[in-house]
N, C-alpha and C positions, 0 to 999 in steps of 0.2 A: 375339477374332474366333472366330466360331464354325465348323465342320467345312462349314456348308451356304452358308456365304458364303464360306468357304476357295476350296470347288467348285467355286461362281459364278464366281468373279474367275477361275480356273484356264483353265474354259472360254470363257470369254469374252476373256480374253489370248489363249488359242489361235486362236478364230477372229478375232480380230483381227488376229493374226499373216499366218494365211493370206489373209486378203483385201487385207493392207496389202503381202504379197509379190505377190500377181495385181495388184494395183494399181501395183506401180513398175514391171510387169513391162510394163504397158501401155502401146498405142502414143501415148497422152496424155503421157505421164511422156518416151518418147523423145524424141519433137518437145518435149519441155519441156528437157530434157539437152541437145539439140543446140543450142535458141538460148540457157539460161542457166546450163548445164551443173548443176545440178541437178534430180532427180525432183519432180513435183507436191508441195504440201504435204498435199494428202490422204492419200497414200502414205506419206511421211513419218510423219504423226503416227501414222495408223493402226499403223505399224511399232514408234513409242514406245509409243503405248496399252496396245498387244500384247504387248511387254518387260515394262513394269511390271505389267499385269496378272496374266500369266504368274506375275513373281517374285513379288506378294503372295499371289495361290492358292497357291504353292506354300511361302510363308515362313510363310502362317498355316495350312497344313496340317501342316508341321513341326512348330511352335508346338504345336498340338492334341493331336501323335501324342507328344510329349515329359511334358505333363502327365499323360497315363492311366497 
């Protein structure tokens, strides 16, 4: 994996990150919690997406800075 799709993924976990925490944070996700006591599934995944993307930007930026 290359340094420019390392980035990619990096930023792109990030803001997934952030939109998947405004998204559990919303009053969709409460009224969702109250009757099934879990957050929307949109929130959820967006929260996964955002982990994993996060950790492959930053495993194939390791990866990158390891070979030079």
């Amino acid at each position: 994996m290359n340094k420019s799709v390392s980035l990619a993924l990096l930023a792109g976990g990030i803001l997934l990150l952030f939109f998947g925490i405004i998204a559990y944070d919303s009053s969709s996700s409460d009224i969702s919690r109250f009757f099934t006591g879990s957050a929307t599934d949109k929130s959820i995944w967006m929260l996964v997406g955002g982990v994993l993307g996060t950790v492959m930007g930053l495993g194939g930026l390791w990866r990158v800075s390891r070979k030079t």
